[in-house]
C-alpha positions as CSV (number, residue, x, y, z in Angstrom):
1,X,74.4,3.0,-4.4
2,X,72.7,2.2,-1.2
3,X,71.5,5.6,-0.2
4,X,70.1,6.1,-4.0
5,X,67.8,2.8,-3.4
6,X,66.8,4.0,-0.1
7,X,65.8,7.8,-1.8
8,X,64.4,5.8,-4.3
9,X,61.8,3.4,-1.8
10,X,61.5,6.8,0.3
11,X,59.9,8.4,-2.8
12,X,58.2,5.2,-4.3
13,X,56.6,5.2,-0.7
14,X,55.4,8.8,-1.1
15,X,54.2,8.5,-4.4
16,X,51.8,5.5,-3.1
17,X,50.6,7.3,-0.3
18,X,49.7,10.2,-2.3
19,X,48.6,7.8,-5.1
20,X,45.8,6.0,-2.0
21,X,44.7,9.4,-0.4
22,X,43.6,10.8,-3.6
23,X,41.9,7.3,-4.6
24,X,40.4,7.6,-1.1
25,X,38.9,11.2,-1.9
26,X,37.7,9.9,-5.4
27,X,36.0,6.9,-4.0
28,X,34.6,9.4,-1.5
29,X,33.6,12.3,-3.8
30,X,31.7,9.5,-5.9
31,X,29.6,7.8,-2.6
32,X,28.8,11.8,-1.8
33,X,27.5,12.2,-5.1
34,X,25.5,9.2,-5.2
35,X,24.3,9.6,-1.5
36,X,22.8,13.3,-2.4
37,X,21.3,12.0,-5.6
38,X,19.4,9.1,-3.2
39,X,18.4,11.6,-1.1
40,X,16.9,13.6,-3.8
41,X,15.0,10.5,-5.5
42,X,13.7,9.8,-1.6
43,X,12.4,13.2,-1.5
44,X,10.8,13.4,-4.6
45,X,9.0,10.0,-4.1
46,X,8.1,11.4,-0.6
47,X,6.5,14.6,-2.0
48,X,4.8,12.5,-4.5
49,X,3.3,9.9,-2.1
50,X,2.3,12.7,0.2
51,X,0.5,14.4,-2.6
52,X,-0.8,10.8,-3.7
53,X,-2.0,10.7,-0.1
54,X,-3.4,14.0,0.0
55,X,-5.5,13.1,-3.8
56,X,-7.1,10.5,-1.9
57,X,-8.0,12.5,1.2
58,X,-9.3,15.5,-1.1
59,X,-11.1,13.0,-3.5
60,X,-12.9,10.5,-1.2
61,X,-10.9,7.5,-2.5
62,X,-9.2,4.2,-0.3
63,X,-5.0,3.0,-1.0
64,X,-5.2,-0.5,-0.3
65,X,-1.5,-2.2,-0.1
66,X,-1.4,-6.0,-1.4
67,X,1.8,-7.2,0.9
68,X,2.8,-11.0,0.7
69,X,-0.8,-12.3,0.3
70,X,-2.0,-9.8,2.8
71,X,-4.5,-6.6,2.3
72,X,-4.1,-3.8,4.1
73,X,-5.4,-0.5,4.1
74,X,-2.9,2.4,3.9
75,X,-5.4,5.6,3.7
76,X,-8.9,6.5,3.5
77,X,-10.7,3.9,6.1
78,X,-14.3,6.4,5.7
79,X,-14.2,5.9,2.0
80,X,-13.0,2.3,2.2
81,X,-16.4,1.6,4.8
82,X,-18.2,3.8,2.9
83,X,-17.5,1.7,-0.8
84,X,-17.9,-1.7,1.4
85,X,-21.6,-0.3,2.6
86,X,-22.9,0.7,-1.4
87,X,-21.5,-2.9,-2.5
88,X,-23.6,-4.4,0.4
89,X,-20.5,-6.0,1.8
90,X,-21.6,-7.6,5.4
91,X,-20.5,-5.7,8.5
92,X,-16.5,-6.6,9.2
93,X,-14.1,-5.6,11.2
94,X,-11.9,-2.9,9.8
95,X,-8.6,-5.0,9.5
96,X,-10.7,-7.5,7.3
97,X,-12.7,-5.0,5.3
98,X,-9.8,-4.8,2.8
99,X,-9.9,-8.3,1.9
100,X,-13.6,-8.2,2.0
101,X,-14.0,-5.2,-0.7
102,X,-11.1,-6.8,-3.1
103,X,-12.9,-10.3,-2.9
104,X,-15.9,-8.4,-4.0
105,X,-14.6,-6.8,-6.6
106,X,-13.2,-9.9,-7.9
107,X,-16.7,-11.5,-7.6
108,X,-18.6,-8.5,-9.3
109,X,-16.5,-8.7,-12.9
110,X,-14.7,-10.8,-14.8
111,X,-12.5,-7.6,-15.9
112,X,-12.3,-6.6,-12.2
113,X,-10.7,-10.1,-11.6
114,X,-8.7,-10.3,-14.5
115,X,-7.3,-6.7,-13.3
116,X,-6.7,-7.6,-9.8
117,X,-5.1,-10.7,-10.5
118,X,-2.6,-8.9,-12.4
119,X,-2.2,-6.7,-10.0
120,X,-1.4,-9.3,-7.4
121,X,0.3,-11.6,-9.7
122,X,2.3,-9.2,-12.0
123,X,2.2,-5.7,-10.0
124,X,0.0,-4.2,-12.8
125,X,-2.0,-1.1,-11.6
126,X,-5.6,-0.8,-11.5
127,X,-7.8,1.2,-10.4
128,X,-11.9,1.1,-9.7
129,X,-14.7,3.4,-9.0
130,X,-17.7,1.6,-6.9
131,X,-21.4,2.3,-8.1
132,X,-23.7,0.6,-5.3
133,X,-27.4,-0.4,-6.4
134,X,-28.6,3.3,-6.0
135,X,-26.0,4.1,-8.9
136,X,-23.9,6.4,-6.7
């Protein structure tokens, strides 16, 4: 009887070992899986925010970041200086210009305000084309 119990742990003992390897590739096979479909998402979103980029470059426009309370410019400093000169913004210092073109905006519309506060407040998009007194 005693050599049947031990055949019998031996082989329980194999079974769980096979049972914890092949759990072990599963769980494996599934991180792979997701990891490659990460990767692909990140390499997508990279294409689109170097096209994004590249829009802005082509088209003369400014990406300004809003980043716990703060302003900061991400592309297109010429444009950005350029759209604070035709809203006769006072000369600034470039890391304060963002700040200085969004306060603007704010104070030149109530529907420019109402946008950017949901922007800042609710993550809403906007976007805003400048016309400076010479209506370009």
């Amino acid at each position: 009887m005693a050599p049947d119990l031990v055949l019998a742990a031996a082989i329980g003992a194999v079974c769980l070992a096979l049972a914890s390897t092949l759990w072990a590739l599963s769980v494996r096979r599934r991180a792979d899986d997701r990891i490659a479909a990460f990767k692909l998402r990140i390499n997508r979103l990279e294409g689109l925010a170097d096209a994004t980029q590249a829009s802005a470059e082509a088209f003369d426009a400014a990406m300004l970041t809003l980043e716990d309370g703060e302003t900061r410019l991400a592309w297109g400093e010429d444009s950005l200086t350029f759209c604070a000169e035709l809203m006769d913004l006072p000369q600034t210092p470039a890391a304060e210009r963002p700040t200085a073109v969004i306060e603007a905006l704010m104070r030149a519309d109530p529907d420019h305000a109402r946008k950017l506060t949901g922007l800042i407040e609710q993550g809403e998009g906007c976007a805003f084309q400048v016309r400076g007194a010479n209506g370009y």
